[in-house]
C-alpha positions in Angstrom: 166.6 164.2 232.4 165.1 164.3 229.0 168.2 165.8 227.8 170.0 163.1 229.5 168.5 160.4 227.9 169.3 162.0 224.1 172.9 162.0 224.9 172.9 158.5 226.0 170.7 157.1 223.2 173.2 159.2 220.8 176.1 157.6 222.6 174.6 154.3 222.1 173.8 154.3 219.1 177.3 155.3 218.0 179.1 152.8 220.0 176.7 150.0 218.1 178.7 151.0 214.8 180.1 147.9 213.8 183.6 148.5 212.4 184.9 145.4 212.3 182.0 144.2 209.7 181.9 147.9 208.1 185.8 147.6 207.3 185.7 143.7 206.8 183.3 143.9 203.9 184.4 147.1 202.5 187.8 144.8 202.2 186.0 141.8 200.6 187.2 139.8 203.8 185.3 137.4 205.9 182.7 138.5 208.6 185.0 138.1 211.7 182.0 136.6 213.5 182.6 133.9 211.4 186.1 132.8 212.4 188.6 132.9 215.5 186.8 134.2 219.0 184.1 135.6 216.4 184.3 138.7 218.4 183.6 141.5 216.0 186.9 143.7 216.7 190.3 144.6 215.8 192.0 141.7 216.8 190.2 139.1 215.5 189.9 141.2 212.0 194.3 140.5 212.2 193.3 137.4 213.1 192.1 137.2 209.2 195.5 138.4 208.5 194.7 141.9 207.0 196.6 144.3 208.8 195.2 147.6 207.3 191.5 146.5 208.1 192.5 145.9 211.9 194.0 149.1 211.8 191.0 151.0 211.0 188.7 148.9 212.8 190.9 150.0 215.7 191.0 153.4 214.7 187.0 152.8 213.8 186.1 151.5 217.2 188.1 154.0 218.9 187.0 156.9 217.5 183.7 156.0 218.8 184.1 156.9 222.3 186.0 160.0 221.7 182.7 161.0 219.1 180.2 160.1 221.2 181.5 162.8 223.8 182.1 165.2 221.7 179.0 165.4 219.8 176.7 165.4 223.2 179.6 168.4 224.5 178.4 170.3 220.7 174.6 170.0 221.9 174.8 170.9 225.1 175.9 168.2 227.5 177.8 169.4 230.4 180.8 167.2 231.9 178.9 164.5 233.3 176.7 164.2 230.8 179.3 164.1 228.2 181.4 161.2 229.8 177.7 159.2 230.5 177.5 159.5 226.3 180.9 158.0 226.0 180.1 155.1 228.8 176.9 154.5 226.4 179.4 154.5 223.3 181.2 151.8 225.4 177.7 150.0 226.0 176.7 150.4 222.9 180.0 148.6 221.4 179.7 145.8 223.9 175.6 145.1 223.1 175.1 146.9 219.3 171.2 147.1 218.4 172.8 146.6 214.5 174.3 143.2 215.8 171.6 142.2 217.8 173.6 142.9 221.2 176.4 140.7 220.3 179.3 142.7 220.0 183.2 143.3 220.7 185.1 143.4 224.2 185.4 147.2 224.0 188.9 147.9 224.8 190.0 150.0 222.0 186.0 152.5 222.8 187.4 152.7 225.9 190.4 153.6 224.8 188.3 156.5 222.9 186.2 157.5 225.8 189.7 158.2 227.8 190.9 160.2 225.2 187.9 162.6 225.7 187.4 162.0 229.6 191.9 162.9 230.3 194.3 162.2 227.7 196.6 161.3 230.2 195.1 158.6 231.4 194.7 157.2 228.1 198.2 157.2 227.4 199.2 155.5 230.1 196.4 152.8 229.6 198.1 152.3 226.1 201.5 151.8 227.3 200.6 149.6 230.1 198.5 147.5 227.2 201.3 147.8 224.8 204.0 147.0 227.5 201.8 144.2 228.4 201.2 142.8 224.6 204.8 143.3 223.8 205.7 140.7 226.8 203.5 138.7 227.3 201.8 138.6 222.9 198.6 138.2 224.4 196.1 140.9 222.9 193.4 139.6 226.5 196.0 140.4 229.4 196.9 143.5 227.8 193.1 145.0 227.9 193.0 143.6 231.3 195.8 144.7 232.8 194.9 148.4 231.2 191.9 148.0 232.7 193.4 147.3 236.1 195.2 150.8 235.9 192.9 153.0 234.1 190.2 152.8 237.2 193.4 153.7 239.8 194.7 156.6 237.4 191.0 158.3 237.0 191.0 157.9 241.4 194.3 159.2 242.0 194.1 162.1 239.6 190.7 162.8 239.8 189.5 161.5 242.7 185.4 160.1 243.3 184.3 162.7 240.3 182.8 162.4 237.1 185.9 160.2 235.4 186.3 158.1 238.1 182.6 157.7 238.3 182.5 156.5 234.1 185.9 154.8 233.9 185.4 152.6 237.0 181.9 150.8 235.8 183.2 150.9 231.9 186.7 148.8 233.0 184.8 146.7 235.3 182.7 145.7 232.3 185.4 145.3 230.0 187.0 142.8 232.9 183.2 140.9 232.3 183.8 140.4 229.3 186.8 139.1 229.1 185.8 136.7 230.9 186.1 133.5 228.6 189.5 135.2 228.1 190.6 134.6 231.5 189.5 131.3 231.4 191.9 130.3 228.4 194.4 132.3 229.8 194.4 130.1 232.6 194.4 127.0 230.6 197.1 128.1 228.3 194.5 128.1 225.2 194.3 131.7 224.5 196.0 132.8 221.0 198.8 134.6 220.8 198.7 138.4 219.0 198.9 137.5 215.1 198.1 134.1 215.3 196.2 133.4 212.6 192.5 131.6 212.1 193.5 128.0 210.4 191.6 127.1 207.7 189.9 124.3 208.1 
């Protein structure tokens, strides 16, 4: 148990790297807290119009997941314990201690975590959010329809194990919070992908 809780505190506190506000200020760009849904991730940073910094905050916020795994697999975790580090990566994205638990909606650490829990799955979360995005230009519907499949894929291919055990709890969450999401989506008030923040 004491071995447990050092791979999820690790995990954490590797999913509570802020990218988005690493990559924004390394850029000289605005804090994306500051503008658009002020959620500190890769599509608000485009929001700001920089495509390069959305780009690594993507690649940033993904790698998370994926690290957090692998670095409790190099000090010993087995398989469970190794995908509970990457569901704390997740946690840790969503509630960052360096943000004061105010952070992003997750989906591209998820993204990272499937990588490391079955490739396969993650690919086919990404096409069923770029499939998504591509139609329908809304960056919200796309992490919750991916979301939608990801849990089904770990079941079918894995059945009640380990994955399906992390991927089920870390989608649900991700559904949470895009909560607001759904609400404007609803509406008819959620931005498009690469609309930008109007200056006021």
């Amino acid at each position: 148990m004491e071995s447990l809780a050092v791979y999820l505190v690790l995990g954490y506190l590797v999913g509570s790297l802020p990218f988005a506000v690493i990559v924004s200020r390394l850029f000289g760009l605005a804090d994306p807290r500051s503008f658009g849904s002020g959620n500190p991730g890769a599509t608000n940073v485009l929001r700001g119009g920089n495509r390069a910094a959305a780009v690594l905050t993507l690649l940033g916020d993904a790698a998370k997941g994926w690290v957090a795994m692998a670095l409790a697999a190099q000090v010993g975790a087995d398989g469970m314990a190794s995908a509970l580090a990457g569901l704390a990566a997740f946690v840790g994205h969503l509630y960052p201690v360096f943000l004061r638990f105010r952070g992003g909606k997750g989906v591209a650490t998820a993204l990272g975590v499937l990588i490391g829990l079955d490739p396969w799955i993650a690919l086919v979360a990404a096409l069923v959010w770029m499939a998504t995005a591509f139609v329908a230009r809304y960056s919200s519907l796309a992490a919750l329809a991916a979301a939608g499949a990801a849990p089904a894929l770990a079941l079918a291919w894995h059945g009640a194990g380990p994955v399906a055990l992390v991927v089920a709890p870390m989608c649900l969450l991700l559904i949470w919070r895009h909560r607001g999401n759904i609400g404007r989506l609803i509406e008819g008030t959620e931005r498009r992908i690469g609309s930008k923040q109007r200056s006021s």
